[in-house]
Backbone as a printed PyTorch tensor [residue, N CA C, xyz], in Angstrom:
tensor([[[  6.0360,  -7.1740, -14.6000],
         [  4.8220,  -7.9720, -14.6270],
         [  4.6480,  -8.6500, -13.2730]],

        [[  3.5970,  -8.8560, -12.7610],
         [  2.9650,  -9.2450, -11.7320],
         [  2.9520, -10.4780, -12.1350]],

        [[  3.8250, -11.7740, -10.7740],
         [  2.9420, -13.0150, -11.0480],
         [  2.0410, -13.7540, -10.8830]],

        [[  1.0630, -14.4580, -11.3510],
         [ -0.2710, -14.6980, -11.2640],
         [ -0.7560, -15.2990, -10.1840]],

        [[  0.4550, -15.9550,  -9.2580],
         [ -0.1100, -16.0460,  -7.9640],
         [ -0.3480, -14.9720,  -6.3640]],

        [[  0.9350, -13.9070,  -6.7090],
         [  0.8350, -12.7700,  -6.5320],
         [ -0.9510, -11.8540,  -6.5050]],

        [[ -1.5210, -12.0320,  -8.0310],
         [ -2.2270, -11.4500,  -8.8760],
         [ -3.8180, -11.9290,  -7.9200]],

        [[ -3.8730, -13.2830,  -7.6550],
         [ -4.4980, -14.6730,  -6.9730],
         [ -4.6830, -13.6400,  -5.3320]],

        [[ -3.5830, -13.5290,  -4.9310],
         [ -3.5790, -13.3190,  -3.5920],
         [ -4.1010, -12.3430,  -3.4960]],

        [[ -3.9140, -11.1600,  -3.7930],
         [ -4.4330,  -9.8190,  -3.6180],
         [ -5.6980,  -9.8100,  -4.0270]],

        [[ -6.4310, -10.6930,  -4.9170],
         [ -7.7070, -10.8620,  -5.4810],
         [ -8.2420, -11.9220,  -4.0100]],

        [[ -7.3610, -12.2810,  -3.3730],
         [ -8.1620, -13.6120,  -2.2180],
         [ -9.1910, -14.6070,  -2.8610]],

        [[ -8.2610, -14.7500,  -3.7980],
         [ -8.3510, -16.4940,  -4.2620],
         [ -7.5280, -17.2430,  -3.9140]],

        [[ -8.6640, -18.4470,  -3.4000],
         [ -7.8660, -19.1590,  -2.3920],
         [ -7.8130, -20.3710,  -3.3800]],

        [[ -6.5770, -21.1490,  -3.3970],
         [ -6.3500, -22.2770,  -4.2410],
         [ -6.9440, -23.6900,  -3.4770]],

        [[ -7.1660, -24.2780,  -3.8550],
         [ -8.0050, -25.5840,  -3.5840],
         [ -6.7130, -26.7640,  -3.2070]],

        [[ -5.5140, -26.7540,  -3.5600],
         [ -4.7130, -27.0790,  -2.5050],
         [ -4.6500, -26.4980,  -1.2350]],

        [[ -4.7610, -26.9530,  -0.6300],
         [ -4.3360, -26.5860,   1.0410],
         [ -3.0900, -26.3430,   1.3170]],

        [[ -2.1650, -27.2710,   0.7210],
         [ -0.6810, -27.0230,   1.0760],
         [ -0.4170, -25.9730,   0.1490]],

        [[ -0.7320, -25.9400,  -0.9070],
         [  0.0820, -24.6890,  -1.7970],
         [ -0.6070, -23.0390,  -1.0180]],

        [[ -1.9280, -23.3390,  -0.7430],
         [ -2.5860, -22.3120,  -0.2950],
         [ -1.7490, -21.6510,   1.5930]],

        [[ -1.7900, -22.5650,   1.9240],
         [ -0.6540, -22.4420,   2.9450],
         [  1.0050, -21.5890,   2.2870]],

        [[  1.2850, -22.0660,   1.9060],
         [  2.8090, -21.9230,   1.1800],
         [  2.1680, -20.3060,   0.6800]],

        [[  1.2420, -20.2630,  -0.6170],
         [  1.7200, -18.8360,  -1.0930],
         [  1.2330, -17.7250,   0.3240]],

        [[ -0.3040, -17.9300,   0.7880],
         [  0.0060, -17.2390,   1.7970],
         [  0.8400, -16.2960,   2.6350]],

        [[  2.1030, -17.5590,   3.0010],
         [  3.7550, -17.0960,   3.5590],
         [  4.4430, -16.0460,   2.8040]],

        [[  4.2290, -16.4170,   1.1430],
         [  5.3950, -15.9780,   0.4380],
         [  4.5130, -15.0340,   0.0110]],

        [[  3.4110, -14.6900,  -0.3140],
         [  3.1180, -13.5910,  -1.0480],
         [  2.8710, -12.3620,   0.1330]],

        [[  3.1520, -12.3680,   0.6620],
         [  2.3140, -11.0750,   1.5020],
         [  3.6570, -10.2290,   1.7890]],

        [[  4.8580,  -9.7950,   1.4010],
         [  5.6650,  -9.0110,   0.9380],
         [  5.5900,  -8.3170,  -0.8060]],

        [[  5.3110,  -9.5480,  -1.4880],
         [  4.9650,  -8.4040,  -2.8640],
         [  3.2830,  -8.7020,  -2.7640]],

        [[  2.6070,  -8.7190,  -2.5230],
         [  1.3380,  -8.6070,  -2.0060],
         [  0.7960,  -6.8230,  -1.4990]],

        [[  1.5290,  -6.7630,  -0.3740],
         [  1.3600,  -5.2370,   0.4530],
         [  2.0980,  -4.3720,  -0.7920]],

        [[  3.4020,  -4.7100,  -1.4970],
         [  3.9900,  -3.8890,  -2.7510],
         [  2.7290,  -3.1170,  -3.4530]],

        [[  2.2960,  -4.7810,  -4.0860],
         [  0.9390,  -4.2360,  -5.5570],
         [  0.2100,  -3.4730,  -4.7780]],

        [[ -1.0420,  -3.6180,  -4.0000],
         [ -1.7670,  -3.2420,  -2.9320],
         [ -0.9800,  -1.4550,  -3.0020]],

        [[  0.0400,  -1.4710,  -2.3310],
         [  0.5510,   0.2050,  -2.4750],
         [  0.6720,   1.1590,  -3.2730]],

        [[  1.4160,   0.4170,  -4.4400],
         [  1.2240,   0.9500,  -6.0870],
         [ -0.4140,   0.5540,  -6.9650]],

        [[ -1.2930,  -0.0410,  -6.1100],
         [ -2.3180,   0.2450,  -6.7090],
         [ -3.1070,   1.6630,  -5.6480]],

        [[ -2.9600,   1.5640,  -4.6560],
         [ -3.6780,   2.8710,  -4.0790],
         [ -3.0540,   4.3250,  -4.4290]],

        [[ -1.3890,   3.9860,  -5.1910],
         [ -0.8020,   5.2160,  -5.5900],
         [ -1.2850,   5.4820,  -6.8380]],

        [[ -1.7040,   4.2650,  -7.5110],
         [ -2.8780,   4.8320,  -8.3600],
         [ -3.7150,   5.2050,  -8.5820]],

        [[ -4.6820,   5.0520,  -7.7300],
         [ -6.3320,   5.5480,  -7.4590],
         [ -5.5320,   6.6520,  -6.8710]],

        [[ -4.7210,   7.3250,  -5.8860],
         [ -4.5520,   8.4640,  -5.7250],
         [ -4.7010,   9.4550,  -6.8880]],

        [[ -3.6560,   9.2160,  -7.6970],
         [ -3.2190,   9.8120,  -9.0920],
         [ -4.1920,  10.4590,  -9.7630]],

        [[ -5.2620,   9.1990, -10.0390],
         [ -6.6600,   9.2150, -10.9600],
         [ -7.4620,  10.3120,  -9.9950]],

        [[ -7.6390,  10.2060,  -8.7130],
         [ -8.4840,  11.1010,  -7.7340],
         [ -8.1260,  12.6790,  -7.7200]],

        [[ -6.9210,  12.9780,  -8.1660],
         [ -6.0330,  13.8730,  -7.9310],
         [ -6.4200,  14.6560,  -9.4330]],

        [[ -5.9490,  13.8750, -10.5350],
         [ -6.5020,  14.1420, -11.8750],
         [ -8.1160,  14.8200, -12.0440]],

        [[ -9.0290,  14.2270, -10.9950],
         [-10.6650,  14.4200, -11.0590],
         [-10.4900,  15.7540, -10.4320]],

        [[-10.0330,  16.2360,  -9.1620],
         [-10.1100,  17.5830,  -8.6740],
         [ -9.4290,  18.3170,  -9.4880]],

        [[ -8.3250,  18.1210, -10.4710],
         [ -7.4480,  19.3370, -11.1880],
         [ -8.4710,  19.8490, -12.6400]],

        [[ -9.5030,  18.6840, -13.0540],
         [-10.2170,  18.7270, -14.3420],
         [-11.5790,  19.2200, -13.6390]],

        [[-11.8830,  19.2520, -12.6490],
         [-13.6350,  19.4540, -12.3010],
         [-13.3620,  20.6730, -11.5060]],

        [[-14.9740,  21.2820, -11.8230],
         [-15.6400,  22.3610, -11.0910],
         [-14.8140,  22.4000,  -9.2560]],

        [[-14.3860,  23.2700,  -8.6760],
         [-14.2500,  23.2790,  -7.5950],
         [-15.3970,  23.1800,  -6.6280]],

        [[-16.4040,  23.9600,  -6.8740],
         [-17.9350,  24.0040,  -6.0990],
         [-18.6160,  22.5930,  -6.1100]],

        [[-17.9770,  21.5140,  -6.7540],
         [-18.8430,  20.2730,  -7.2300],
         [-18.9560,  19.6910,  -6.0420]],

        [[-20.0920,  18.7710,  -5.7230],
         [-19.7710,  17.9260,  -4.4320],
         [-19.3980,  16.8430,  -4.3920]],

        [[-19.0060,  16.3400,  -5.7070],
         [-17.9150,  15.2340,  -5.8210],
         [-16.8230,  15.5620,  -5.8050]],

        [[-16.3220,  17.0090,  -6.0870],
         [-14.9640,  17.1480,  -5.7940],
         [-14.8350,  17.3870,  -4.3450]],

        [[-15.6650,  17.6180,  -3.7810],
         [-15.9420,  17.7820,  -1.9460],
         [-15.2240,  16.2750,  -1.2750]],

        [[-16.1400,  15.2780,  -1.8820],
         [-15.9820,  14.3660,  -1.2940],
         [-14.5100,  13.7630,  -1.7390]],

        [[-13.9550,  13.7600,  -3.0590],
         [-12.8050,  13.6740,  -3.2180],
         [-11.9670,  14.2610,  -2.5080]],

        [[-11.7720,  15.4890,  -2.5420],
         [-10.7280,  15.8100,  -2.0720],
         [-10.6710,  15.6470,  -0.2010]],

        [[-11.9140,  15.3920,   0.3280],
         [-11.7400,  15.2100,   1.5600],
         [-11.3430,  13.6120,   1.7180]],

        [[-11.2210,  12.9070,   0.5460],
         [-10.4070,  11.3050,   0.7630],
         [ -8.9400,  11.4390,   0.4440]],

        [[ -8.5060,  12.4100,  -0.6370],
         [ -7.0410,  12.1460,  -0.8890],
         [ -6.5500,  13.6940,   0.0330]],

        [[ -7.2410,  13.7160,   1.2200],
         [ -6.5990,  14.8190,   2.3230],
         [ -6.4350,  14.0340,   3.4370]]])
């Protein structure tokens, strides 16, 4: 599970403390870039899934597959 300030950061919600907003800043941007990675390895996945189920001639699979190339 993801924690919700983690969850905060990657969404760039900024907390209305200043000092805490300072502080997670520091600390989140190691599991920050994590989620961020395992979420684009997801939209890969799902993108990957759309070209194996659709028409090859389609021009959405055009444009897909020229993003996950």
């Amino acid at each position: 599970m993801i924690p919700s300030h983690v969850v905060d950061a990657c969404l760039s919600h900024i907390d209305s403390n200043s000092m805490r907003a300072a502080y997670y800043r520091e600390n989140v941007y190691g599991p920050r870039v994590k989620v961020m990675e395992e979420w684009s390895d997801f939209i890969d996945l799902q993108l990957k899934a759309v070209v194996t189920n659709f028409n090859e001639h389609s021009p959405l699979i055009e444009v897909i597959t020229a993003i996950i190339s």
